[in-house]
N, C-alpha and C positions, 0 to 999 in steps of 0.2 A: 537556439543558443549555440555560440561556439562549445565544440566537443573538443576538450583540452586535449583528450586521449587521443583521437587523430594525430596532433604533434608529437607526443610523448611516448607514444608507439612506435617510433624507428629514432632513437635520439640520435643524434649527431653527437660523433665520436671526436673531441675535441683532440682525442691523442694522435689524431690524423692529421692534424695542424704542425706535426713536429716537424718534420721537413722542412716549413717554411720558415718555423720559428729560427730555427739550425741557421736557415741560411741568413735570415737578417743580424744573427749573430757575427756569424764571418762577415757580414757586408758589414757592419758596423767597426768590427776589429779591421778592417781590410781600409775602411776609410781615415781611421785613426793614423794608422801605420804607414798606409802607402798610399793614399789618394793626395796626402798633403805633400807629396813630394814632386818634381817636375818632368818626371817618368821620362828622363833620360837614359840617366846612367844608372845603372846598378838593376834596374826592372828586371829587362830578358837577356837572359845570361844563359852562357856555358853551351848545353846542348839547344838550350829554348831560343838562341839566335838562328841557328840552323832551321829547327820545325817551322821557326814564323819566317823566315827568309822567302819563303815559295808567294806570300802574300802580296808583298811590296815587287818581288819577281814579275809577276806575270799580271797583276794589276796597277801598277804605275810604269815600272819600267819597262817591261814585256823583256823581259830578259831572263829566261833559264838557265845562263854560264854565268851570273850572278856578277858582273862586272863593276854593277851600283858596290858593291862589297867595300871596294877600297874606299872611297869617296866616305862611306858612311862610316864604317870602324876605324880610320884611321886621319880623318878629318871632320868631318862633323859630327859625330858622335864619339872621338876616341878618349876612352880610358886606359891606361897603361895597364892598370893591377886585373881589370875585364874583357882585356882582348883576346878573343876566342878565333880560330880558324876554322870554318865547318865547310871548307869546300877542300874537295879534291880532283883529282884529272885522270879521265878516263876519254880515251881513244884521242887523245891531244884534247881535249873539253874540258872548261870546269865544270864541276857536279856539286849537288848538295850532298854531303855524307848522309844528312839524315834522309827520314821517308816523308809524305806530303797529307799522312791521315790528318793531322794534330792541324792544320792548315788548313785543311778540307773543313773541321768542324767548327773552327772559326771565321769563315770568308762571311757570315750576314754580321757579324760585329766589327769585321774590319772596315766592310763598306760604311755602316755608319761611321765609324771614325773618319771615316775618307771627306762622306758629307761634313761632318761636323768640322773636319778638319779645316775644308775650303769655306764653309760658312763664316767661323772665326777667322780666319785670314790667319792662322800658323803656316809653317812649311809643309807642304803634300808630300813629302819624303816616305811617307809611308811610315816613319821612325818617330815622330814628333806627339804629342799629350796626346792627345783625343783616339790615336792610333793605339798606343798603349793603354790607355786607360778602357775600351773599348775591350781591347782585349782582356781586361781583368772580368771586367764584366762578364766576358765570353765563358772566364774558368766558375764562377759562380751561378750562371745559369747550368752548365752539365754536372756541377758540383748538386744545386736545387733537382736537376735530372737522375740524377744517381740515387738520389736520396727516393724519389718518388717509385723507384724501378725496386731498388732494396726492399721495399715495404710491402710489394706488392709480392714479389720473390719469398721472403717471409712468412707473409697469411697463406702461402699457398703450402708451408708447413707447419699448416693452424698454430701459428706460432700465434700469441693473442695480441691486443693494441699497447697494453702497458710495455710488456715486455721489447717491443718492436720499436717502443719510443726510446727507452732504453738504450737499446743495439747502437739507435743512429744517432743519439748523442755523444758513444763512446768511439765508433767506426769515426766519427767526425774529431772530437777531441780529445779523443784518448791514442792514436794516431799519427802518424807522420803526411796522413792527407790533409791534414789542417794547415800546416807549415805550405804544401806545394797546390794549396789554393792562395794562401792571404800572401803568402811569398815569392813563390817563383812559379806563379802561375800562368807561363807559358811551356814548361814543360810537359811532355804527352799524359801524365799520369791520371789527371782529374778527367780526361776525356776518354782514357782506354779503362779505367774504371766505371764510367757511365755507360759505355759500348758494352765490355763481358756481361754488367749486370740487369741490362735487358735483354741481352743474347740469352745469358741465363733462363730469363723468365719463358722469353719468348721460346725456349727450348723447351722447357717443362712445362709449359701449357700445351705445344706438341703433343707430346710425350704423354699427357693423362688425359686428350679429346680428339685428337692425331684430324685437328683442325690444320688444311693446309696452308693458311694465311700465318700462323704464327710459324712453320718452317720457311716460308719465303722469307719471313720479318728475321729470323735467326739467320740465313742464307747472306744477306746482304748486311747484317751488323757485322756477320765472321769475316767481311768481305773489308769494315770499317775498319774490325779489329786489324786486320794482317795490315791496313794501310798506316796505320798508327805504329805498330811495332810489331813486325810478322812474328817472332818468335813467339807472340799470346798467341797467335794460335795452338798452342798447349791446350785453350781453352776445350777442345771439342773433348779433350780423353777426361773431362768431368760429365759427360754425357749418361755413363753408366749411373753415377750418382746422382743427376738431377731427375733421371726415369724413374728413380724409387725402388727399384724391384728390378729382378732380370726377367718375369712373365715382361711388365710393362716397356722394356727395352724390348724386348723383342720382338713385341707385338707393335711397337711405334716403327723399326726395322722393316717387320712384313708389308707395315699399310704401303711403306713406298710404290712396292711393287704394283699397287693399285692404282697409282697418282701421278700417271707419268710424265703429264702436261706440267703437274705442280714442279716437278724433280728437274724438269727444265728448267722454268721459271726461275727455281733456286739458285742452279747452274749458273743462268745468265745472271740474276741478282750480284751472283759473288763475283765471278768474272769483271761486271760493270764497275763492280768496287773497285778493285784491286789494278784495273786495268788503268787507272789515273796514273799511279806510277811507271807503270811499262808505257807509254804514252810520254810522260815527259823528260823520261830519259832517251825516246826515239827522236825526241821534237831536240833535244839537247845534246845527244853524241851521237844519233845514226846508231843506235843500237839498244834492243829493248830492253833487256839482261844485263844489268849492271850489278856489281857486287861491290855498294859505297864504302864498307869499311874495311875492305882492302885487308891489311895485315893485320885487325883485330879480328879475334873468334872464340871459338868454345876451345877448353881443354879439358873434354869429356873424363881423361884418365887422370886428372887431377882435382876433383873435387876439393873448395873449401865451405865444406859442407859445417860446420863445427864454428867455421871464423865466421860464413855469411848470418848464423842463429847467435852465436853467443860471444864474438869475439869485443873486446872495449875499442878495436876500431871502428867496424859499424853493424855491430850482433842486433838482427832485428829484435830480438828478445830481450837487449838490454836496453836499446833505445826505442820499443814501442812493446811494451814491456804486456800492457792490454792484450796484446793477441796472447800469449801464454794461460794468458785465465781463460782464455775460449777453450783452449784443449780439454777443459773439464769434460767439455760438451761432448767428447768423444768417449767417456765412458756412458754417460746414457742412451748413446746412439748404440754402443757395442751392445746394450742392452736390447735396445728394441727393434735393431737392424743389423744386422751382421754385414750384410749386401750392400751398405750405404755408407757403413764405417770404413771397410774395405776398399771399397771405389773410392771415397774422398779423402782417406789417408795414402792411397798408393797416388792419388793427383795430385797432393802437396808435395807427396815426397819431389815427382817428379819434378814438377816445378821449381823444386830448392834447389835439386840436383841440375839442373840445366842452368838456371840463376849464378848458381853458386861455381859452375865451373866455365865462364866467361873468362876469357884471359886478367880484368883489373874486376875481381870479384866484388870491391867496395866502392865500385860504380864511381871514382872519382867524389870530387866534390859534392858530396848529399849526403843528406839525411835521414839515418836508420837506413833501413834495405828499400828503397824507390821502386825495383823491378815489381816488389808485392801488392804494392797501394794497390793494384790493378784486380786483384784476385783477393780480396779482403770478403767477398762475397761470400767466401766461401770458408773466413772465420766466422764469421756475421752468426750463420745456420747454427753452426755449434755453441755458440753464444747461445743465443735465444732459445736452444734446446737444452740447456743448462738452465738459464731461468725458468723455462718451464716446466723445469723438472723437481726443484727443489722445492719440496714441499712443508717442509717445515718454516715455521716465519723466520726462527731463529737463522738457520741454513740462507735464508733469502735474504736477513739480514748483515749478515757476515759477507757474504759475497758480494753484497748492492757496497759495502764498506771500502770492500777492496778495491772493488772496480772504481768507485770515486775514489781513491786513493791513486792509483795509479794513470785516472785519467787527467788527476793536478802533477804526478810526477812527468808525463808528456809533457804538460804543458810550461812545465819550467825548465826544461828539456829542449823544447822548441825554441824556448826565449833565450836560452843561452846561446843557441846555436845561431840564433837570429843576430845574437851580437859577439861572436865570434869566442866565446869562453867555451862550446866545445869545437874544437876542429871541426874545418871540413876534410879533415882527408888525414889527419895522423894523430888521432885518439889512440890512447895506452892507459893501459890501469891508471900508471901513478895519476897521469892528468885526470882522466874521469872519477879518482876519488877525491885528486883535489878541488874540481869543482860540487860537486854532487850536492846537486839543489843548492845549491850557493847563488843569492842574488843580489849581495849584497856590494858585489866588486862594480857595479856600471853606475 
């Protein structure tokens, strides 16, 4: 006879399905909202014409001084209120301001567009439905990636499966990553979010088996990361914090000295990454070293540290309100790791502090603070070390209360913004209380 027990002896953990479920969610909101539309105008906007520029660049036109530029912004595709300039001139050359990560991780969704494009008989412009729409697709497949990277990042701080399903429904919609998947998803952030948070893993698995394959896998994500938006590289100073312990940083440290062939490998892994950029600025001005955004930078001696958390023009805290409950997580962590609280408070700070002291702090047109989406991994921890901490039902209930509370205040938050009742770019008390949760004005 069948032995039932055979099956019922390792059940399948249905809360492992959440990821996927997550994402048919956005895929479903994402078709509602923007599939019905003719993914011309209004799609990829702002910085996300620049990231995607290198696409249509160097696979239709084969042109890296972006010359197609004009033709498409201000003849076939122009809209007056969406016209963005993302090139500049360096050594007599036009250049893309932006970097070529964000482009790099969508070239297998571009090419099908490409296909699908000339199948249908639309325009090959690189700019037309199936090209965009391809690209949506692209930010919901790393969005699906992020989600599967997160979970696994997680159980590796025996965080359990409830609480994990949890995290990535709130990290999802309690969030301003929800908004820069189903909306403006071709800017970098859903993809330098999937990159940190296997770099992550791939780091701490490192770090507690000082297995050499997951430093090469880490070596060449950091390599993804910088091509996407070099300043994540911030990511490596969370390194203390993902070791656990200073014995286990240390001891991950020494094994190098044993693995010398690996420690090259890495070498060249990152190098090969990062070298796409120095590569197509040599192929485009005669010179490897370009510095695209010219008279934008940091103003280290002026932090707004204070406006970029709390301020009503864009206080991450006020418009993704979710991460502020994760801080709980850091008094149970000060409890059972002093080494862990310390390293991952002093890498937030930094991170705010170098965010927050960018020349146009409130990142232009967007939504809450955009630079963090990228480093949410590293609310996510203290979250689920919060749920797993509270042991009383009561305590568990109050806080599951909140958290769905403010992951509908997102989300009405999102929709407002979606339809222009909160600014993009000149939010003030008075406006933010006069709409607040207000949806009754569209």
């Amino acid at each position: 006879m069948l032995n039932l027990k055979t099956f019922t002896s390792r059940p399948i953990s249905w809360l492992a399905l959440t990821p996927w479920l997550i994402v048919l969610v956005v895929l479903w909101t994402t078709i509602n909202n923007t599939f019905k539309k003719d993914y011309k105008t209004g799609i990829i906007e702002s910085d996300a014409k620049g990231y995607y520029a290198y696409l249509p660049a160097i696979f239709i036109y084969h042109d890296l001084n972006f010359r197609f530029f004009y033709q498409i912004e201000r003849v076939e595709y122009y809209n007056p209120t969406l016209y963005y300039q993302f090139l500049r001139v360096e050594n007599n050359k036009t250049i893309n301001k932006y970097y070529a990560g964000t482009a790099l991780c969508l070239i297998p969704f571009f090419l099908a567009g490409h296909v699908l494009t000339l199948l249908k008989g639309f325009p090959a412009d690189g700019y037309s439905y199936y090209y965009t729409m391809m690209t949506h697709l692209g930010a919901l497949f790393y969005l699906m990636f992020a989600m599967l990277g997160l979970r696994k990042l997680l159980r590796s701080y025996d965080i359990g499966e409830k609480e994990i399903a949890i995290i990535l429904l709130a990290i999802v919609f309690g969030t301003n990553l929800f908004y820069y998947v189903v909306t403006e998803f071709a800017m970098s952030h859903v993809y330098s979010f999937a990159a940190i948070v296997w770099f992550c893993y791939a780091m701490r698995k490192y770090l507690t088996n000082y297995n050499g394959k997951y430093l090469v896998c880490s070596a060449f994500l950091l390599g993804i990361i910088a091509l996407i938006r070099p300043v994540n590289l911030l990511v490596v100073l969370a390194i203390p914090f993902l070791a656990g312990n200073p014995n286990q940083l240390l001891d991950g440290l020494k094994s190098l000295f044993n693995k010398p062939w690996i420690v090259l490998l890495c070498i060249f892994s990152f190098i090969f990454s990062v070298s796409i950029q120095f590569i197509i600025y040599k192929l485009s001005t005669g010179n490897f070293f370009v510095y695209s955004y010219q008279q934008e930078g940091f103003n280290f001696l002026n932090p707004q540290i204070s406006n970029f958390l709390f301020s009503y023009r864009k206080g991450m805290f006020v418009y993704t309100p979710m991460l502020f409950l994760s801080l709980i997580g850091f008094v149970f962590l000060f409890r059972s790791s002093r080494f862990q609280f310390y390293t991952l408070i002093s890498f937030l700070f930094i991170i705010v502090y170098v965010f927050s002291s960018w020349h146009m702090w409130f990142y232009g047109g967007s939504f809450s603070q955009r630079p963090m989406i990228e480093f949410y991994a590293f609310f996510s921890i203290p979250l689920g070390i919060a749920l797993q901490k509270l042991r009383t039902s009561k305590m568990r209930k109050v806080f599951l209360s909140i958290l769905l509370l403010l992951i509908i205040v997102c989300q009405i938050q999102t929709y407002q913004y979606r339809r222009a009742q909160i600014h993009w770019s000149d939010m003030n008390e008075e406006k933010y209380w006069d709409a607040f949760l207000r949806v009754d004005r569209f």
